[in-house]
C-alpha positions as CSV (number, residue, x, y, z in Angstrom):
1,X,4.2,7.7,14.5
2,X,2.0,9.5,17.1
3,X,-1.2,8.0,18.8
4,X,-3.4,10.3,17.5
5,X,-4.0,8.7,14.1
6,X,-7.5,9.6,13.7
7,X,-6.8,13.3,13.9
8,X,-3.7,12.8,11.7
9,X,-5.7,11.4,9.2
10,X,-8.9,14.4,9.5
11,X,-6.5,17.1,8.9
12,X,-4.6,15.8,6.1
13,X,-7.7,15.2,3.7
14,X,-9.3,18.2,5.3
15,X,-5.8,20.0,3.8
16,X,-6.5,18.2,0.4
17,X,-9.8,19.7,-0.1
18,X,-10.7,23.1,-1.2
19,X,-13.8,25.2,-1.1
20,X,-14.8,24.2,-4.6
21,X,-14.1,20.9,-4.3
22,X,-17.4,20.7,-2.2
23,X,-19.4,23.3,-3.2
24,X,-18.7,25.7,-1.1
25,X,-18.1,29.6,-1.5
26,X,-14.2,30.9,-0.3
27,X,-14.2,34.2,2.2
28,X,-11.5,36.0,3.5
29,X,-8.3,35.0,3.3
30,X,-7.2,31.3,4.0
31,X,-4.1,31.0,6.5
32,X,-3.9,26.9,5.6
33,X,-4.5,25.0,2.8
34,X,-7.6,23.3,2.4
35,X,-11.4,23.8,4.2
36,X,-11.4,25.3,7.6
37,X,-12.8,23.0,10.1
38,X,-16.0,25.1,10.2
39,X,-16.7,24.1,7.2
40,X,-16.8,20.5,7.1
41,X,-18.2,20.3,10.2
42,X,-20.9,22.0,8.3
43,X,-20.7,19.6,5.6
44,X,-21.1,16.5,7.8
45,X,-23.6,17.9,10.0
46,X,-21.4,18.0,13.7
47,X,-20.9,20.6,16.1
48,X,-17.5,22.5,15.4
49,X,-16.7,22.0,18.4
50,X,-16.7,18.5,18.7
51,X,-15.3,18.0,15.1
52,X,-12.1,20.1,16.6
53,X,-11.7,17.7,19.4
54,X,-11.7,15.0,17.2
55,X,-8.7,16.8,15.2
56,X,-6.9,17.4,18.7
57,X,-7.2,13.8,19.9
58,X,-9.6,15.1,22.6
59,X,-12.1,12.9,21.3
60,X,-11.4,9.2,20.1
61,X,-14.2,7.6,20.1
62,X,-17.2,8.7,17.3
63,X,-20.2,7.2,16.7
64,X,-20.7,5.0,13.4
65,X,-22.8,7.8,12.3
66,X,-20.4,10.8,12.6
67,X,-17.6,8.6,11.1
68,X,-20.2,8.1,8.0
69,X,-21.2,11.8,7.8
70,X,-17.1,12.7,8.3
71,X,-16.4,10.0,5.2
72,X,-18.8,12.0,2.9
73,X,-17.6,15.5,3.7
74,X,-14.0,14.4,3.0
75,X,-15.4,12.7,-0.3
76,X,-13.3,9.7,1.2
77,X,-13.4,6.6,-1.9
78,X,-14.1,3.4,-0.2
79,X,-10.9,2.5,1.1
80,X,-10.0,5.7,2.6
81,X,-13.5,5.6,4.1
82,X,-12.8,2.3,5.5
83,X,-9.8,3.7,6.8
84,X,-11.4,6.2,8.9
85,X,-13.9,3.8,10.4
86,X,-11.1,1.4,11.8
87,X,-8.7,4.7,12.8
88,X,-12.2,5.1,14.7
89,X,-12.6,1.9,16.1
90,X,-16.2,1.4,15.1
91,X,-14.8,-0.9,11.7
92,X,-16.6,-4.3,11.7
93,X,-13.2,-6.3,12.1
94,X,-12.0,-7.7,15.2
95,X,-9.0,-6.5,16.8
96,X,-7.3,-9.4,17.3
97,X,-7.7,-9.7,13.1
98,X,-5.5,-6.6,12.4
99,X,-2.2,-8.9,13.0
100,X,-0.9,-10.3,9.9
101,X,0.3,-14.0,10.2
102,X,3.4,-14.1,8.6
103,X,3.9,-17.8,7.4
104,X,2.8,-18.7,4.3
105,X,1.1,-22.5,4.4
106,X,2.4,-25.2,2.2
107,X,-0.8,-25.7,-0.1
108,X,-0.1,-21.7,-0.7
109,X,3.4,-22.2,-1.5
110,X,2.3,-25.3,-3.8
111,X,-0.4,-23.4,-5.4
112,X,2.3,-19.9,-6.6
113,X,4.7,-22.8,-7.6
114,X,2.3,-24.1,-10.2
115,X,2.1,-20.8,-11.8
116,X,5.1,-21.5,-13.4
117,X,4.8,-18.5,-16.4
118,X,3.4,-15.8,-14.1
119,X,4.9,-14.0,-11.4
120,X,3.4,-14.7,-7.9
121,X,4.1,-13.9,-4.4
122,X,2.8,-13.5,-0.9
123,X,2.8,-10.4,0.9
124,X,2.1,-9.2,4.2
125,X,0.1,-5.9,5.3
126,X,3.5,-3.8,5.9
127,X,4.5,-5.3,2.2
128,X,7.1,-7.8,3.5
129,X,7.4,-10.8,0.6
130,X,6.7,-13.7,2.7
131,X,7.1,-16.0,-0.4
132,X,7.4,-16.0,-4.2
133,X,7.6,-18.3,-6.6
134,X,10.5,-18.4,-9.6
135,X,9.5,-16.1,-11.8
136,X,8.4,-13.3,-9.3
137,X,12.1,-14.5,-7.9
138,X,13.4,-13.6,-11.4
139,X,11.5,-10.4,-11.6
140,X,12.9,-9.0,-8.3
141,X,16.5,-10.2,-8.9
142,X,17.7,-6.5,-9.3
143,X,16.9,-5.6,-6.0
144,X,19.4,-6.7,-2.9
145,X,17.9,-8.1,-1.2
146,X,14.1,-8.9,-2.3
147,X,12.3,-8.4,1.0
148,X,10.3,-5.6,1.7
149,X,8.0,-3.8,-0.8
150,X,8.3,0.0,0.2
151,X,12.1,-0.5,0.8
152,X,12.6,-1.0,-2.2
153,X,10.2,1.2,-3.5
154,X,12.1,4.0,-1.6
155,X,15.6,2.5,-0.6
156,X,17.0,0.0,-3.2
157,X,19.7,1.5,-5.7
158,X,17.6,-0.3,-8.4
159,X,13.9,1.3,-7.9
160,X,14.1,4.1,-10.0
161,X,15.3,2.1,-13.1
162,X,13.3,-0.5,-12.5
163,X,10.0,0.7,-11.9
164,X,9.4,3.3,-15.6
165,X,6.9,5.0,-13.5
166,X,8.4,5.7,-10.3
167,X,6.3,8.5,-9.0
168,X,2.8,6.5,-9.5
169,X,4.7,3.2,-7.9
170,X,6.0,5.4,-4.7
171,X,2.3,7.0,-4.1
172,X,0.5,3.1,-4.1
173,X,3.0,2.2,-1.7
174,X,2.8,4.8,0.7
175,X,-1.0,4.3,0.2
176,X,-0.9,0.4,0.8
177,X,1.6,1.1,3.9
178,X,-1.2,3.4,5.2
179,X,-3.7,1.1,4.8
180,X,-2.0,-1.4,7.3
181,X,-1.7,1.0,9.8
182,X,-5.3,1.2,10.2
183,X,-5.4,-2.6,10.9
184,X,-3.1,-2.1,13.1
185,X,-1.5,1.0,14.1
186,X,0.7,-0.1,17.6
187,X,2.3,-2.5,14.6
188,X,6.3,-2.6,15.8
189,X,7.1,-4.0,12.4
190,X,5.2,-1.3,10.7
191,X,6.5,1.5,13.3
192,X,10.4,0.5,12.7
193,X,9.5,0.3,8.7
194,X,7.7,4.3,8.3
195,X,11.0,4.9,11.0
196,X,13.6,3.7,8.6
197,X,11.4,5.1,5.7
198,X,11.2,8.8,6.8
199,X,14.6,8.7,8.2
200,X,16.5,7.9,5.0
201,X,13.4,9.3,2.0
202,X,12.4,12.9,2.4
203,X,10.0,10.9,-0.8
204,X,8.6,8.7,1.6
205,X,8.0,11.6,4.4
206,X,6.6,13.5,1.7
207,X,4.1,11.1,0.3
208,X,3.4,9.7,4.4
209,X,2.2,12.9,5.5
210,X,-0.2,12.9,2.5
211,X,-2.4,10.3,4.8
212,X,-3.6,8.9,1.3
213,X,-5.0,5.2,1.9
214,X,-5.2,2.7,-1.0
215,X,-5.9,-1.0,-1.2
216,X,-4.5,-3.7,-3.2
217,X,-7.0,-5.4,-5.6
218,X,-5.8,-5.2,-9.3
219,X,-3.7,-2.6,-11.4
220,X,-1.3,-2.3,-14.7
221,X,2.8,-1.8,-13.7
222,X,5.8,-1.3,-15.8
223,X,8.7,-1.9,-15.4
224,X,12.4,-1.9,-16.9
225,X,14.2,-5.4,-16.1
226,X,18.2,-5.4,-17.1
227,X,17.6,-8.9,-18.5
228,X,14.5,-8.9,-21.1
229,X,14.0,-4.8,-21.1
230,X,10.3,-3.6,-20.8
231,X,7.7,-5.4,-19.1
232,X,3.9,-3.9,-18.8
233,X,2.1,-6.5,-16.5
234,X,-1.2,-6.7,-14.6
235,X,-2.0,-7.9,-11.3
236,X,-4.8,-9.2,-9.5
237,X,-4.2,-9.4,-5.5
238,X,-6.3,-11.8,-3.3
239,X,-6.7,-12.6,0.4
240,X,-5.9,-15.1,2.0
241,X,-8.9,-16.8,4.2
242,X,-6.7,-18.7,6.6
243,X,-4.0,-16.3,7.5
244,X,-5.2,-12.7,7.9
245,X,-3.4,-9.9,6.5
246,X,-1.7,-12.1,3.9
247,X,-2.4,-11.2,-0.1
248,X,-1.3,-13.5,-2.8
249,X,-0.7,-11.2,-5.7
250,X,-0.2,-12.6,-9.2
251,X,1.1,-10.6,-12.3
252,X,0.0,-11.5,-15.9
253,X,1.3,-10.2,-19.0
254,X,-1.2,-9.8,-21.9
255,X,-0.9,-13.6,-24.4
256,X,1.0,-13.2,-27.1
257,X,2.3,-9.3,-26.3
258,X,6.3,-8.6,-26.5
259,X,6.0,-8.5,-22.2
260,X,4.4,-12.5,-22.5
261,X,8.0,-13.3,-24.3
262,X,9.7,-11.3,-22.3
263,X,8.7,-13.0,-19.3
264,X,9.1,-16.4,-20.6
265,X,12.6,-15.2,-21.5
266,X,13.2,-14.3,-18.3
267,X,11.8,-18.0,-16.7
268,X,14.2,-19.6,-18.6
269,X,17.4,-16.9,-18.0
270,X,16.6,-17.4,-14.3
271,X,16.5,-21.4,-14.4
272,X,19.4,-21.4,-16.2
273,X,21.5,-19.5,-13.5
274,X,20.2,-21.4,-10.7
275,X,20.4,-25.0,-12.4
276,X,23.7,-26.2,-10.6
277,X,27.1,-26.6,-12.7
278,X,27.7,-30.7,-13.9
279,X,30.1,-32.3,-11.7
280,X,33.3,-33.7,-13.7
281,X,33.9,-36.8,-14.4
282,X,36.5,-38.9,-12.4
């Protein structure tokens, strides 16, 4: 990971847009993909000039304004745009809030473990699984070991079984992962991760260099477990006030659907293999 991050991420969505996507007429022939910098400095209403020094790392340090005018041109959604205002350092968050805190609490802990038919877990910004409770435990059992989101996602022997729609699973990840860097982009935990990542997944350098940003509020997943077979669950994802960075994330499978049993199949497969073995009689 370079320092110039805001630049990093300009290009790549200036790359993803084409002349139509805007509303803009195509001349001449286009030596890269996507608009030319003359164009959306056009489109947000800069100088060229100083839009290309902001592409270069020359400039670092936009006003609110341009950042807003930049987010439109790009047709940035709200997370990417919120993104680009903390790669800018002109977000509304406090520096010192970009760390994650990576203990969970006790009351947390006590609050997944009274979920006890649902899936639920605590995650940090990089995606590391600070704590879950038994089911999410039984859901992640194929994986060795259970510990990091996106290495699974893009390391584990198990992903591509286990998650039926791979591709869409690897693209949220990369876009949560990206996410977190603009908390907190000097991160040595998330610098060794995208390391580790891009050396060992050309997937993960592929998807990286996309610079797409996504964050994690609520979605459907499904996935292929060895023990109960096909599972389509929900999730809603929440932060947590008192330890920044942290989400709890809870799955739910629809009442009374073939996933519901499924998971309650798995609850009791799972106790059953961690209840200990009777001690003989002397």
């Amino acid at each position: 990971m370079d320092d110039n991050h805001l630049g990093d991420f300009l290009r790549a969505r200036r790359a993803g847009l084409r002349p139509e996507d805007v509303g803009m007429a195509s001349y001449g022939t286009r030596r890269v993909a996507g608009l030319r910098r003359e164009e959306v400095s056009v489109l947000a209403g800069v100088n060229a000039d100083y839009y290309t020094r902001l592409e270069q790392g020359r400039e670092r340090h936009p006003s609110p304004q341009v950042v807003d005018a930049l987010g439109r041109a790009l047709r940035l959604d709200e997370d990417a745009r919120a993104h680009l205002y903390r790669l800018a350092g002109v977000a509304p968050v406090d520096r010192a809030s970009g760390r994650s805190v990576e203990q969970v609490g006790p009351a947390l802990r006590q609050l997944m473990d009274g979920y006890p038919n649902t899936p639920a877990f605590v995650m940090s910004r990089t995606l590391d699984l600070l704590a879950v409770n038994a089911l999410a435990d039984a859901l992640y059992a194929p994986f060795t070991p259970a510990d990091n989101l996106a290495r699974m996602t893009f390391l584990d022997p198990a992903r591509r079984h286990f998650y039926t729609d791979w591709d869409r699973a690897a693209q949220a990840t990369v876009a949560h992962l990206r996410e977190a860097a603009g908390f907190d982009p000097d991160s040595p935990r998330l610098r060794d991760l995208v390391h580790t990542l891009t050396e060992h997944s050309a997937d993960f350098a592929r998807l990286w260099n996309t610079h797409a940003v996504r964050g994690k509020t609520h979605d459907a997943k499904r996935f292929l477990h060895p023990d109960v077979g096909p599972l389509t669950l929900t999730y809603q994802a929440f932060d947590v006030r008192d330890a920044p960075g942290q989400q709890l994330v809870i799955y739910h499978a629809e009442p009374g659907s073939p996933s519901a049993q499924s998971l309650h199949l798995l609850g009791s497969i799972h106790a059953t293999r961690r209840r200990p073995e009777p001690r003989p009689h002397r």
